[in-house]
C-alpha positions as CSV (number, residue, x, y, z in Angstrom):
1,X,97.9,106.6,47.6
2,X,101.5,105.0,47.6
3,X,102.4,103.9,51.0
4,X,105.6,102.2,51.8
5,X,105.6,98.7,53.6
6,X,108.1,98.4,56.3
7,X,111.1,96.5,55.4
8,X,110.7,92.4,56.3
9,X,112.5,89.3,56.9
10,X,113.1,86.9,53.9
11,X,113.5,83.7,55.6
12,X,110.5,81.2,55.3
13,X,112.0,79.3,58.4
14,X,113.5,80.2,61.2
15,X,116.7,78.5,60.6
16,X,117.1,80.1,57.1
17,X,117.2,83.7,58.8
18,X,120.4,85.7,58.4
19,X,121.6,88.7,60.7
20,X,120.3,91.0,58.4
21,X,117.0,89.2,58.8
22,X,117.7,89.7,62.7
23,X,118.3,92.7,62.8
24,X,115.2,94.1,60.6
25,X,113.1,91.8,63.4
26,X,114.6,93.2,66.5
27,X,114.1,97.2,65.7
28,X,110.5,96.0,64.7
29,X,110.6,94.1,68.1
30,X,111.5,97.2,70.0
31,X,109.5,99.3,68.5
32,X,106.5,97.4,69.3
33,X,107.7,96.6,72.6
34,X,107.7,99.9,73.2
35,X,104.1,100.2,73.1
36,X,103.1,97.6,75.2
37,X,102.4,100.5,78.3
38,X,99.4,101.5,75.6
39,X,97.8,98.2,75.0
40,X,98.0,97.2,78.9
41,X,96.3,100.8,79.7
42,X,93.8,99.7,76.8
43,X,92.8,96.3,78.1
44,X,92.7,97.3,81.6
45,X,90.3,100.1,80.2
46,X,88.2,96.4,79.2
47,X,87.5,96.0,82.5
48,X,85.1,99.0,82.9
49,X,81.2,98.2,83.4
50,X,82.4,94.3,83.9
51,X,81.0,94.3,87.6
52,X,81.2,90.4,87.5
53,X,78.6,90.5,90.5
54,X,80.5,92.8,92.4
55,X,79.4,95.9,94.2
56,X,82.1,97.8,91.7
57,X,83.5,97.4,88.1
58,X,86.5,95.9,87.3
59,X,88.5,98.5,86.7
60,X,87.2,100.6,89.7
61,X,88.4,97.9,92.0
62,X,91.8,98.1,90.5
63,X,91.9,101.9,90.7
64,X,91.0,101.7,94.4
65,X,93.2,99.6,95.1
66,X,96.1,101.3,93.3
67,X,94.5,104.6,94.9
68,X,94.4,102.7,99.0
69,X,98.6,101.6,98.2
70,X,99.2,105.4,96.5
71,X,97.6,106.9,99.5
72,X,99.6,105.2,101.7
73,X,103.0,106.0,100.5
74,X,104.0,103.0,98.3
75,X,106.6,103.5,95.7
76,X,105.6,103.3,92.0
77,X,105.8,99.7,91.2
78,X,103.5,98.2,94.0
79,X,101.0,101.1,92.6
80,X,101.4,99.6,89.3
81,X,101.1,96.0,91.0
82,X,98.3,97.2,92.6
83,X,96.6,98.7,89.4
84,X,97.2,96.1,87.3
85,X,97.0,92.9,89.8
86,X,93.5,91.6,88.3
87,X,94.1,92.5,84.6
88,X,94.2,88.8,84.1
89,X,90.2,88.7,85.0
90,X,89.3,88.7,81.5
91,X,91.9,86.4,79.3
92,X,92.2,84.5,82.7
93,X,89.0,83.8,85.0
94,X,90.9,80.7,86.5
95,X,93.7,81.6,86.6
96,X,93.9,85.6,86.7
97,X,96.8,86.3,88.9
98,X,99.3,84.1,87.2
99,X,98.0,86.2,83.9
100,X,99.1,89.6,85.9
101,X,102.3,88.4,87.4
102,X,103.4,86.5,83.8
103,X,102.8,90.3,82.2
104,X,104.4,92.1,85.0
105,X,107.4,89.7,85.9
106,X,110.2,91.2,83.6
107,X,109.3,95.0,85.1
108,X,108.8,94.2,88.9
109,X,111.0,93.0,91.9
110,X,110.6,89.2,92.7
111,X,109.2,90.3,95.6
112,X,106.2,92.3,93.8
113,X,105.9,89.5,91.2
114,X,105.3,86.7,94.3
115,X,102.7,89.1,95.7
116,X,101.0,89.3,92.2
117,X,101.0,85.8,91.7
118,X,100.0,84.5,94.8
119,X,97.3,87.1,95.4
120,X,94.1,85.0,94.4
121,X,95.0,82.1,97.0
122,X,95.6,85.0,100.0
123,X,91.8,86.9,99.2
124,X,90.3,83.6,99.5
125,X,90.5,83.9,102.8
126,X,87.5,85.9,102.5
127,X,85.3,83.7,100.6
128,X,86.6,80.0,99.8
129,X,84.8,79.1,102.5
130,X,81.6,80.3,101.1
131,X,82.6,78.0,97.5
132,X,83.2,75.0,99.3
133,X,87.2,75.6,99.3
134,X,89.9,76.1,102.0
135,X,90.0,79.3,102.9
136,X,93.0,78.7,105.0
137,X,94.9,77.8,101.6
138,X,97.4,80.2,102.4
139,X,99.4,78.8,104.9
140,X,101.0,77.0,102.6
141,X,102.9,79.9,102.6
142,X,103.2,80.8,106.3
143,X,107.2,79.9,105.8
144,X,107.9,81.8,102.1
145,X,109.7,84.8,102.9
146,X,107.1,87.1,101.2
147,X,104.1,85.5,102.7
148,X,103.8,88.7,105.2
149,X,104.2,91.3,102.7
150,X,101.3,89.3,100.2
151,X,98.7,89.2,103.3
152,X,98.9,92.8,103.9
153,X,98.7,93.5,100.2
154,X,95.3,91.6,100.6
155,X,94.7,93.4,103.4
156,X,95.2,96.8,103.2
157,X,94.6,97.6,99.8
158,X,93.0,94.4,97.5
159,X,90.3,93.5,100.2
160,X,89.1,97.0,100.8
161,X,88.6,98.2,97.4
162,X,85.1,97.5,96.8
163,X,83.6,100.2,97.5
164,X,81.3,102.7,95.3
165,X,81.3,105.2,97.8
166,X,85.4,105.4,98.4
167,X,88.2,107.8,96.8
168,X,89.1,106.5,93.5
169,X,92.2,108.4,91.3
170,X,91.3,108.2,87.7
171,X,93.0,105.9,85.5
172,X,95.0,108.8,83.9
173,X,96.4,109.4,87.3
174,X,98.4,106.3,87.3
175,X,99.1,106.2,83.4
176,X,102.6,107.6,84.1
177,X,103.2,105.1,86.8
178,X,102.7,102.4,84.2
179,X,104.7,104.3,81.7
180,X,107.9,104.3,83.8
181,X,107.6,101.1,85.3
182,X,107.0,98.8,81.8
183,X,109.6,102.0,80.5
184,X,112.3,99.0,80.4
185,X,112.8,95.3,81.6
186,X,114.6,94.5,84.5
187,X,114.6,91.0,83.4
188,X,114.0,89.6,81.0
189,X,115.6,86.9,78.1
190,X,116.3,89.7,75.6
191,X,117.2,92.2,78.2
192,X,121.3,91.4,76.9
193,X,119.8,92.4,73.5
194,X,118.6,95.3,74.4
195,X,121.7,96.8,75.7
């Protein structure tokens, strides 16, 4: 079998690459970047059977509460914030949200990035006090302009979504979603590159 290796950088240091080398890196850069959609679809798949005590998996608690925003006429990107706010649960079990807001941040509005990132202080409202924490923790916030939007994220489509019995879309309902939304950075460091 002769198989061809993919062209590659010379340099051995950073400071020793040329444009050439640059430019061999960023089509392999984009190329790959183009399939990060596939491996965020396969590691929220991770999630499945990982009940973590709860009365649902993982990854049915994110489809419900992508299905709950869906249902109630959100646009694409909070359904993808929705899907993919606890994604974190697994590389990130103290700090999870940060995890989803850090992946989603160069796709989403500031506004949507704040929700994601803040969303683990605003559920505790439901149980910190039952750990020994503040579950009032949140009103920190009470002044931040997005503090409104985060609670009813919490409650109207986070909080809710633990339930086995309630409509759930399948994860290849929202696939496309997640396509078009990580499709191309709003922001982002390399976003002048890219143009």
């Amino acid at each position: 079998m002769n198989s061809v290796l993919p062209e590659r950088a010379k340099f051995h240091h950073m400071k020793d690459g040329t444009a050439e080398d640059w430019q061999i890196i960023q089509g392999e850069f984009f190329a790959f970047a183009q399939t990060l959609p596939d491996r965020v679809l396969g590691h929220l798949r991770e999630l499945e059977g990982d009940c973590g005590g709860f009365p649902v998996d993982r990854l049915t608690h994110c489809l419900q509460t992508a299905t709950l925003a869906h249902k109630d006429g959100r646009d694409e990107e909070y359904v993808v914030c929705a899907l993919l706010h606890d994604i974190g649960d697994t590389l990130g079990p103290y700090n999870h949200a940060d995890v989803a807001a850090v992946l989603l941040q160069p796709f989403i509005s500031e506004q949507n990035h704040w929700m994601i990132k803040h969303h683990a202080i605003f559920q505790g409202y439901y149980f910190f006090h039952h750990l020994g924490l503040d579950r009032d923790m949140h009103k920190q916030f009470e002044d931040h302009p997005h503090y409104a939007y985060t609670r009813e994220f919490i409650e109207k489509y986070d909080a809710p979504a633990f339930d086995p019995d309630a409509e759930t879309y399948s994860l290849e309902f929202f696939e496309p979603m997640v396509r078009r939304v990580m499709a191309a950075p709003k922001q982002s460091l390399y976003k002048a590159a890219m143009e």
